[in-house]
MMTF fields as JSON, N, C-alpha, C and O atoms, coordinates in Angstrom:
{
  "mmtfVersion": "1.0.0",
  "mmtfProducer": "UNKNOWN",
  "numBonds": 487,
  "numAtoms": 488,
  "numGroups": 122,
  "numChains": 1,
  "numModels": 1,
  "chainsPerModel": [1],
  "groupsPerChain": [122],
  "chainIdList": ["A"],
  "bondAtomList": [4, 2, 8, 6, 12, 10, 16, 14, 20, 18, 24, 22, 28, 26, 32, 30, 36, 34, 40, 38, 44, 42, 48, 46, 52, 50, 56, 54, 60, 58, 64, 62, 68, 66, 72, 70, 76, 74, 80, 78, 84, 82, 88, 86, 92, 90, 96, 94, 100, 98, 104, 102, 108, 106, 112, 110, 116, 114, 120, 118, 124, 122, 128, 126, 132, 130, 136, 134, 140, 138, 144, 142, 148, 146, 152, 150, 156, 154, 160, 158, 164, 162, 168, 166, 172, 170, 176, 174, 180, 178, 184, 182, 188, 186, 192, 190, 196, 194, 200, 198, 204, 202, 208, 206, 212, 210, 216, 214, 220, 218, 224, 222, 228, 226, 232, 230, 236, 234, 240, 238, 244, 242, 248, 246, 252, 250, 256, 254, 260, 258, 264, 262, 268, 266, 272, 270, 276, 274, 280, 278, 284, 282, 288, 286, 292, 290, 296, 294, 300, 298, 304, 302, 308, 306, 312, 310, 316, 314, 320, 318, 324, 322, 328, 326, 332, 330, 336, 334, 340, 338, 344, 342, 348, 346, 352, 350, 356, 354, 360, 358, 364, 362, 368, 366, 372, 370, 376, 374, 380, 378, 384, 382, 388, 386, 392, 390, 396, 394, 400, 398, 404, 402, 408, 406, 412, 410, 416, 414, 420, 418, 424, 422, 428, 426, 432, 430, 436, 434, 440, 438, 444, 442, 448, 446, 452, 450, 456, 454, 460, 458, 464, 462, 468, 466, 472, 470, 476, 474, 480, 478, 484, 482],
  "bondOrderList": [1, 1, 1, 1, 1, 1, 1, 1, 1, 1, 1, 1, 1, 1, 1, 1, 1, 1, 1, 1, 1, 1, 1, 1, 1, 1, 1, 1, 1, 1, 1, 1, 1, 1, 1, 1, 1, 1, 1, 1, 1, 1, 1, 1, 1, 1, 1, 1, 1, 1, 1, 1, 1, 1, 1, 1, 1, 1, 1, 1, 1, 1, 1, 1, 1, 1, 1, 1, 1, 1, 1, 1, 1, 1, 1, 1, 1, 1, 1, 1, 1, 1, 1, 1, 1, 1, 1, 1, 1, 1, 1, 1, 1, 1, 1, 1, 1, 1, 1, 1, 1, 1, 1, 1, 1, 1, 1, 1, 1, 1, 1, 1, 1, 1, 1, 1, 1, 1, 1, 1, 1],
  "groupList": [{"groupName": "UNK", "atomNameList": ["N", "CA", "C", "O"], "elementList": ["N", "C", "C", "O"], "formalChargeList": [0, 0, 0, 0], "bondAtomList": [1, 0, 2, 1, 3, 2], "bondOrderList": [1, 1, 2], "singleLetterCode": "X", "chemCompType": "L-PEPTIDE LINKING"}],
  "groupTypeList": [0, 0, 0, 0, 0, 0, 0, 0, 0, 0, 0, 0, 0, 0, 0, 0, 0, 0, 0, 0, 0, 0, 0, 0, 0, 0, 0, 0, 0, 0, 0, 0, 0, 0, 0, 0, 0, 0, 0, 0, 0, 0, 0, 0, 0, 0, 0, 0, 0, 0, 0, 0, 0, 0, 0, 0, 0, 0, 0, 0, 0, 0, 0, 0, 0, 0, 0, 0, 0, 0, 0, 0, 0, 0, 0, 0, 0, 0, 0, 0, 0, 0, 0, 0, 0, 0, 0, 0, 0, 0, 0, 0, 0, 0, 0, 0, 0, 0, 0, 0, 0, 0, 0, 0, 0, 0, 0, 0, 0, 0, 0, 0, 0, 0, 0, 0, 0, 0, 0, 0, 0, 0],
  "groupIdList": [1, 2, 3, 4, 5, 6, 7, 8, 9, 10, 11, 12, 13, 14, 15, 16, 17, 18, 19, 20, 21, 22, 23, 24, 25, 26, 27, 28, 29, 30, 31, 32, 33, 34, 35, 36, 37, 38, 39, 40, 41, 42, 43, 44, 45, 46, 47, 48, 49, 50, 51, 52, 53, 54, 55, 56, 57, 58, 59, 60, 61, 62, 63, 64, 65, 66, 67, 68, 69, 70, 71, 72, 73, 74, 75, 76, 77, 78, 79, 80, 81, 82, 83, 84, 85, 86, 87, 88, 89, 90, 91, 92, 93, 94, 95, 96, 97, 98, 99, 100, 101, 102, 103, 104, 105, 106, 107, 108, 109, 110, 111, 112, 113, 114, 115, 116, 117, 118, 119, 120, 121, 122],
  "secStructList": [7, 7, 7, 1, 1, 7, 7, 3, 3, 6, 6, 6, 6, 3, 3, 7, 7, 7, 7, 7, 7, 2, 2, 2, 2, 2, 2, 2, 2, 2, 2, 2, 2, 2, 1, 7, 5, 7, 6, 6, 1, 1, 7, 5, 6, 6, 6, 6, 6, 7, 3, 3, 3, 3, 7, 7, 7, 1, 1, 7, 3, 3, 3, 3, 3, 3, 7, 7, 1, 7, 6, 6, 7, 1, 1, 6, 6, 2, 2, 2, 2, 2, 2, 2, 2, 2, 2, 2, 2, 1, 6, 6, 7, 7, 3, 3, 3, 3, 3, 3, 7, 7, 1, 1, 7, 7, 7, 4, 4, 4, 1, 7, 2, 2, 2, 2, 2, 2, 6, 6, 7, 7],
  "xCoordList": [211.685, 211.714, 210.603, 209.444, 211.135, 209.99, 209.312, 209.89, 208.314, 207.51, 206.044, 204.917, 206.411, 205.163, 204.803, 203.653, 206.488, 206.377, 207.282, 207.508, 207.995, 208.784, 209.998, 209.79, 211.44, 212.674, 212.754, 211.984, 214.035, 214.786, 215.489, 215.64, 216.985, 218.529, 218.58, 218.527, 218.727, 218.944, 220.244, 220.185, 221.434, 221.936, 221.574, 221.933, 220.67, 220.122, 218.812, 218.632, 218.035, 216.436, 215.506, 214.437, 215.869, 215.103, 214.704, 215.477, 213.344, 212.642, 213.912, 214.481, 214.072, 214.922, 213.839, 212.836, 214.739, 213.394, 213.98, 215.171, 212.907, 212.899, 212.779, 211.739, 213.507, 213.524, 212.789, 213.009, 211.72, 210.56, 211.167, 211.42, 211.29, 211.487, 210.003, 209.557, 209.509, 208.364, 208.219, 207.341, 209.213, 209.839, 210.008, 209.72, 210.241, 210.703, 209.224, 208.888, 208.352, 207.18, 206.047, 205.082, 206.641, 204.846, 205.495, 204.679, 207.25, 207.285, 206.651, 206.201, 206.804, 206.636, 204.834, 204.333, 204.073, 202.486, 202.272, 201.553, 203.052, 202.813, 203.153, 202.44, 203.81, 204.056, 202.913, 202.39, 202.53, 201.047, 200.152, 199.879, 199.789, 198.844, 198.713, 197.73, 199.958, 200.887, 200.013, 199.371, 200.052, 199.03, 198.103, 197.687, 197.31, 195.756, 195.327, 195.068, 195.38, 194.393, 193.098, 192.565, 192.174, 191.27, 190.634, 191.074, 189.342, 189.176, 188.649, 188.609, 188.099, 188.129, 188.854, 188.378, 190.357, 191.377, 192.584, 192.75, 193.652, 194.469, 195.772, 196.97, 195.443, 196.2, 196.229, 195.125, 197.369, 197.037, 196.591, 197.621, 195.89, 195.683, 196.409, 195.896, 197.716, 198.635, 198.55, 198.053, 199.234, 199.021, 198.283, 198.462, 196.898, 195.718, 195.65, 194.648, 196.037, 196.118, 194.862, 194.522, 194.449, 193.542, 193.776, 192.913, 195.412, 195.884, 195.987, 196.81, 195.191, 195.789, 196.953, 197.947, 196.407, 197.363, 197.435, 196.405, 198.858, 199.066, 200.125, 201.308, 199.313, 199.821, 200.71, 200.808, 201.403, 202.144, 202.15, 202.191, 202.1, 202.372, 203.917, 204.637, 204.041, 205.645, 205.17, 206.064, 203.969, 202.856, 202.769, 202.53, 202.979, 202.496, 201.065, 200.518, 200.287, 198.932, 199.565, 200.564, 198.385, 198.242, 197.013, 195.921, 197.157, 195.8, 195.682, 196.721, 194.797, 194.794, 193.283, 192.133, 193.818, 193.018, 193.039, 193.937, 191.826, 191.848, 190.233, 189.408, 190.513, 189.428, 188.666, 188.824, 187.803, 187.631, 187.383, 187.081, 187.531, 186.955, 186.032, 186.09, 184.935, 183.628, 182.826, 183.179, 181.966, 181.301, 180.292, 179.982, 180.042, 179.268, 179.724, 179.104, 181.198, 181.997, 181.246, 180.55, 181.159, 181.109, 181.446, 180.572, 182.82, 183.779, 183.449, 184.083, 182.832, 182.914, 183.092, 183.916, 182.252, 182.505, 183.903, 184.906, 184.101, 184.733, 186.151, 186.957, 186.58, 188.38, 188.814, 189.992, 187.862, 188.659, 188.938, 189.832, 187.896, 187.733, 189.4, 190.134, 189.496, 190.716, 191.952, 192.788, 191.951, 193.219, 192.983, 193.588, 192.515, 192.455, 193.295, 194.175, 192.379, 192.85, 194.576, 195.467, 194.679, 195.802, 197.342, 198.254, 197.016, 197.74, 197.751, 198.878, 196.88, 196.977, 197.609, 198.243, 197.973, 198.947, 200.834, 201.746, 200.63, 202.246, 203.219, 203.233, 203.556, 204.749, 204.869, 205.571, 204.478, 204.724, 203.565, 203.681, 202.37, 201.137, 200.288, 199.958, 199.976, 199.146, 197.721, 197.015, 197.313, 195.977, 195.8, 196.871, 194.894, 194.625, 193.399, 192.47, 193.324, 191.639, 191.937, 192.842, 190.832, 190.602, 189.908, 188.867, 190.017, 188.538, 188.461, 189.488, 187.373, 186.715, 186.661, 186.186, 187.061, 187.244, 186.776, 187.205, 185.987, 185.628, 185.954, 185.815, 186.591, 187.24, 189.0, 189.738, 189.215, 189.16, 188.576, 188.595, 187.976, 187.33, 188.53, 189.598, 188.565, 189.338, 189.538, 188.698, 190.756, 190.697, 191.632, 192.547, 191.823, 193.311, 193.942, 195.116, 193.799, 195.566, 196.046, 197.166, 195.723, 195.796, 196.82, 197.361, 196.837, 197.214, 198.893, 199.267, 199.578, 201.151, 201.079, 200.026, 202.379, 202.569, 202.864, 202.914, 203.051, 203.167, 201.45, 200.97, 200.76, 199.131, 198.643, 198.001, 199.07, 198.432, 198.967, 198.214, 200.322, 200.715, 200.301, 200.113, 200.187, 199.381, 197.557, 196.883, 197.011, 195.937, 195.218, 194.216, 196.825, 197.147, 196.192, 195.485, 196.652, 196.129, 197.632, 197.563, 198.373, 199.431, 200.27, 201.124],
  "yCoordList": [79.578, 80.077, 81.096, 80.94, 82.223, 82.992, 83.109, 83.35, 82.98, 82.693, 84.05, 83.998, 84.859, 85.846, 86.669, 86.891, 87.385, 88.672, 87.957, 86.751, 89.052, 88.777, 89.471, 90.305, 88.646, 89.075, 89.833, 89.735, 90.921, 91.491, 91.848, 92.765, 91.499, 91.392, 92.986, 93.284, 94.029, 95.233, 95.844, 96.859, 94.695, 95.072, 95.216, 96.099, 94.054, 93.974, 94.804, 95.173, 95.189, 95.577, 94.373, 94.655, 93.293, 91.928, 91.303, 91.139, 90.995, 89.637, 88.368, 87.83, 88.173, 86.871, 85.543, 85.221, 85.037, 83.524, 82.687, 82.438, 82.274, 81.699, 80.239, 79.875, 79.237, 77.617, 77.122, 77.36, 76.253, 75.885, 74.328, 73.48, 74.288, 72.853, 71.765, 71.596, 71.181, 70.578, 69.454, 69.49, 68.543, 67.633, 68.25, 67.7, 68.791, 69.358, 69.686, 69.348, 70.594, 71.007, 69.976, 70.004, 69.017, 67.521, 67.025, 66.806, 66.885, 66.033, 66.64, 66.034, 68.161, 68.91, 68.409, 67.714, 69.05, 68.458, 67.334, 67.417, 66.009, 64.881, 64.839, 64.065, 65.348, 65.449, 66.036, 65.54, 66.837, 67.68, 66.557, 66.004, 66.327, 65.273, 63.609, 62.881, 63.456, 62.192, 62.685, 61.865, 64.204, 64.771, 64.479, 64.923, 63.813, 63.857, 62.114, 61.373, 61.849, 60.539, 60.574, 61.679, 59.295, 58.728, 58.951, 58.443, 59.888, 59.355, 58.777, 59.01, 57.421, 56.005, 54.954, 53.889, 55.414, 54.697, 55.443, 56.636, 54.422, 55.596, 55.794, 55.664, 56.001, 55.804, 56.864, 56.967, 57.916, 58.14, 58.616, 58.385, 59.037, 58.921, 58.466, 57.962, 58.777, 58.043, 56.723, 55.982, 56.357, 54.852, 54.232, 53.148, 54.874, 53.719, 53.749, 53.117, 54.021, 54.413, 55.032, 54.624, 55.933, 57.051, 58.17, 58.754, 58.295, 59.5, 58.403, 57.491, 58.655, 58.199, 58.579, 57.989, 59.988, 61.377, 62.512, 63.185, 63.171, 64.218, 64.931, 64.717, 65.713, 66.463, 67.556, 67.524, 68.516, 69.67, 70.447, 69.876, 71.992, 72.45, 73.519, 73.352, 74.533, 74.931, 76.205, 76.752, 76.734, 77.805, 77.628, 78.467, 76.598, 75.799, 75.538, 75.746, 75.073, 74.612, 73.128, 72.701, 72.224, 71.445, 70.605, 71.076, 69.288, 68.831, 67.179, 66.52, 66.717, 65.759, 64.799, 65.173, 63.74, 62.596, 61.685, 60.864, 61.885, 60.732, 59.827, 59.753, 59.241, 58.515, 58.631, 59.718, 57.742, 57.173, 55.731, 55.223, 55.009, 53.675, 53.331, 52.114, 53.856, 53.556, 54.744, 55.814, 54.847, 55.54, 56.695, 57.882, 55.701, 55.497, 56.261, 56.419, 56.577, 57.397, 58.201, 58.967, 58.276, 59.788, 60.933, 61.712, 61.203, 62.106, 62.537, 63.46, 62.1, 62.262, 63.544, 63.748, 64.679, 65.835, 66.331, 66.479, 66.59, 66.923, 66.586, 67.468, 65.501, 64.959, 65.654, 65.823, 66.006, 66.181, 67.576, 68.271, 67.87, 69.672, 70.049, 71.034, 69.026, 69.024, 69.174, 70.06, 67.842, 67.611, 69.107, 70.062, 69.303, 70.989, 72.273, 73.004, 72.103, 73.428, 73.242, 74.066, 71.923, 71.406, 71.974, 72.795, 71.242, 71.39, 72.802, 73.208, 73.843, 75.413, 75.696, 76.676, 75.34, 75.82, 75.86, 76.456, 74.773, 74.691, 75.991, 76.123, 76.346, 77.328, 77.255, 76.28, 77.901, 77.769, 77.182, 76.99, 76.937, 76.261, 77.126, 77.821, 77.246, 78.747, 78.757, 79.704, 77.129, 76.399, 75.3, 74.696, 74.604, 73.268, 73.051, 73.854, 71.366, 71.174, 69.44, 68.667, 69.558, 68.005, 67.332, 67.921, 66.041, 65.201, 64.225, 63.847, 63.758, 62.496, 61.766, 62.214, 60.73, 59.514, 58.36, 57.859, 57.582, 56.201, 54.794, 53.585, 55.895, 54.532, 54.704, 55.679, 53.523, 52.409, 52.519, 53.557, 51.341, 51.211, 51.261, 50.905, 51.605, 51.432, 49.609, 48.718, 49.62, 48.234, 48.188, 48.853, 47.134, 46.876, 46.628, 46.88, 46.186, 46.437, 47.102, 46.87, 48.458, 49.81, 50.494, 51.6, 49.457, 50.318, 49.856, 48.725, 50.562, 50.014, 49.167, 48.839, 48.597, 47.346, 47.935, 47.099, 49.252, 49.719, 49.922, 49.119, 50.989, 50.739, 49.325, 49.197, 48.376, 46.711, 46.553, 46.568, 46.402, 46.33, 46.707, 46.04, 48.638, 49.162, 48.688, 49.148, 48.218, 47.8, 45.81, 45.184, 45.617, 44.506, 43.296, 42.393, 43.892, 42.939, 41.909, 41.017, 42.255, 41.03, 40.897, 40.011],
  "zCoordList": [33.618, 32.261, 32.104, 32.487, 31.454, 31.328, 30.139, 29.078, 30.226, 28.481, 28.914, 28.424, 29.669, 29.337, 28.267, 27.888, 27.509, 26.956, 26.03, 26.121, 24.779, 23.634, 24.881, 25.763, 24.466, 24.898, 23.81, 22.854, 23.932, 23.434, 23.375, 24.183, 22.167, 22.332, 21.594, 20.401, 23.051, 23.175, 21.906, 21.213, 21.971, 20.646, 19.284, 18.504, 19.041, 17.77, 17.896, 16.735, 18.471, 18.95, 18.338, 17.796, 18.428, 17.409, 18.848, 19.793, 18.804, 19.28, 19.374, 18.424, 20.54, 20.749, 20.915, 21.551, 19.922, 20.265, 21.3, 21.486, 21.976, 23.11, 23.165, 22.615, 23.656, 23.346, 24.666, 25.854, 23.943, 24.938, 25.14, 24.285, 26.483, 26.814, 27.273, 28.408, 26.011, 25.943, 27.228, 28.091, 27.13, 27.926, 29.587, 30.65, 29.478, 31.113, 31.91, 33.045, 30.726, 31.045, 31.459, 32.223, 30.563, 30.114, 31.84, 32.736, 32.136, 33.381, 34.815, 35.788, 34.541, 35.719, 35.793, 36.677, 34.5, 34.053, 34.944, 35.939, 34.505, 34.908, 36.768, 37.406, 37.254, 38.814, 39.323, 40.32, 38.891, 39.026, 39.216, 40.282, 38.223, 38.112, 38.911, 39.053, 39.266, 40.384, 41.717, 42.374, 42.075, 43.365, 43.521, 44.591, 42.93, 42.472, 42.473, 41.524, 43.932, 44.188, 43.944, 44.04, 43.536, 43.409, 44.675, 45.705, 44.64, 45.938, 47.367, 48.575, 45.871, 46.987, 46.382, 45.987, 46.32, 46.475, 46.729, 46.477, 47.397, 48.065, 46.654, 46.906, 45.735, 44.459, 43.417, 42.883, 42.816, 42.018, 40.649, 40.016, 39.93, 38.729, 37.382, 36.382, 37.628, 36.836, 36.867, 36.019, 38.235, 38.745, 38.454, 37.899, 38.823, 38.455, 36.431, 36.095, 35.805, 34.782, 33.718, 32.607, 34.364, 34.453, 33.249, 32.594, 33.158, 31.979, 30.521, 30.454, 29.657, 28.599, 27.814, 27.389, 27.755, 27.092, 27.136, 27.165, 27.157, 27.424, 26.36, 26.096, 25.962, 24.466, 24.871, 26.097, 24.362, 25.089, 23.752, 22.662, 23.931, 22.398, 22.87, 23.855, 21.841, 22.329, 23.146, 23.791, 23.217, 23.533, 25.2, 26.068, 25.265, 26.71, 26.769, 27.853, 25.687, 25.926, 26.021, 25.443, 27.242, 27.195, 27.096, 27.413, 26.635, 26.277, 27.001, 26.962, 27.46, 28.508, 27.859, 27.631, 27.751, 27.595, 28.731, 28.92, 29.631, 30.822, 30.423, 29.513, 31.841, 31.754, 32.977, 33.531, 33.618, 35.01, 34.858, 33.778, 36.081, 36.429, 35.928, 35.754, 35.486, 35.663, 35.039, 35.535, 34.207, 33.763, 34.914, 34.817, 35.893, 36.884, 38.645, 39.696, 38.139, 38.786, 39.513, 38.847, 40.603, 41.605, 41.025, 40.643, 40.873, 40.697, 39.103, 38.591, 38.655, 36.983, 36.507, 35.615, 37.109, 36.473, 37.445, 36.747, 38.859, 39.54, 39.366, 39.663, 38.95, 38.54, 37.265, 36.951, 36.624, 35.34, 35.491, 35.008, 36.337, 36.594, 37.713, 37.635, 38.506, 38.854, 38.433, 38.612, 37.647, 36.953, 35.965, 36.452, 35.188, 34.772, 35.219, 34.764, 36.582, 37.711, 38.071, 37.866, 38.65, 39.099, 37.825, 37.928, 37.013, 35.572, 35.453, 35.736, 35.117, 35.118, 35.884, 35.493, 37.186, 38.225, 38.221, 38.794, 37.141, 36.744, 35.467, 34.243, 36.049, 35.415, 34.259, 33.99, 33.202, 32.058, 31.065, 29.854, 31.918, 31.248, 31.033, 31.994, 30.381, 29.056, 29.332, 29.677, 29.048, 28.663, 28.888, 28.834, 29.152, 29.958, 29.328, 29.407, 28.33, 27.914, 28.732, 29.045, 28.75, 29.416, 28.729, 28.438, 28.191, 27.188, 28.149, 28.712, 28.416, 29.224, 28.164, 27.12, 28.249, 27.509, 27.641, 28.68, 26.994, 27.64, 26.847, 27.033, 25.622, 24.556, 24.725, 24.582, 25.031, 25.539, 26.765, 27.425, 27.157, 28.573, 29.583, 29.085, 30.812, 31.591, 32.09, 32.214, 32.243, 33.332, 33.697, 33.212, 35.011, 35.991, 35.137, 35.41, 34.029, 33.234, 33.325, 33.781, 33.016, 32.9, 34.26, 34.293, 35.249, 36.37, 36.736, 36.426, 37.227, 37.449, 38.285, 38.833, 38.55, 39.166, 40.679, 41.581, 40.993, 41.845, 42.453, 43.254, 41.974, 41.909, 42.56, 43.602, 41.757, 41.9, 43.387, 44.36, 43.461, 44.769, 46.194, 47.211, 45.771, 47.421, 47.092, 48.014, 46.456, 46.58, 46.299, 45.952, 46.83, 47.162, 46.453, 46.901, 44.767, 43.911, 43.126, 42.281, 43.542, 43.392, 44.522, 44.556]
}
């Protein structure tokens, strides 16, 4: 989809509006972000349940509420700076903000049953 410039329906000389598929964009977002292991665990970020939220506008800005494990994180500045870069790379994404989050605290709840599994907590 091309979202750089205004179309134009050469018959009419009018700006054609263009239909933003929000949904298509947040899934492609979210596959992006599926790339992006923890990493000292082989898991990730979704999985471990790391993304709280992910906003989409019709512009293609997106806006990202994660977290980490641990306040205490290694990675603290470096993941989010990722998931950022990573996300800007997808087709149709304008803008990328990231908030570090620490409310709610993280915990293994948080993580899929798939997650729990390869780190052979059930």
């Amino acid at each position: 989809m091309d979202i750089a410039g205004p179309q134009y329906d050469i018959d009419q000389d009018m700006p054609v509006r263009r239909v933003f598929d929000t949904a298509a964009l947040k899934a492609d977002v979210m596959e992006a972000i599926c790339t992006i292991r923890d990493p000292e665990l082989p898991v990730n970020l979704v999985d471990l349940g790391l993304i709280y939220d992910v906003q989409m506008r019709e512009n293609g800005m997106v806006h990202i509420e994660m977290t980490l494990t641990t306040p205490a994180c290694p990675v603290a500045s470096a993941l989010p700076a990722e998931v950022q870069h990573l996300v800007s790379l997808v087709p149709g994404v304008t803008l990328v903000t990231v908030d570090l989050v620490w409310d709610p605290p993280w915990s293994q709840d948080r993580m899929s049953e798939s997650a729990r599994l390869e780190l052979g907590l059930i």
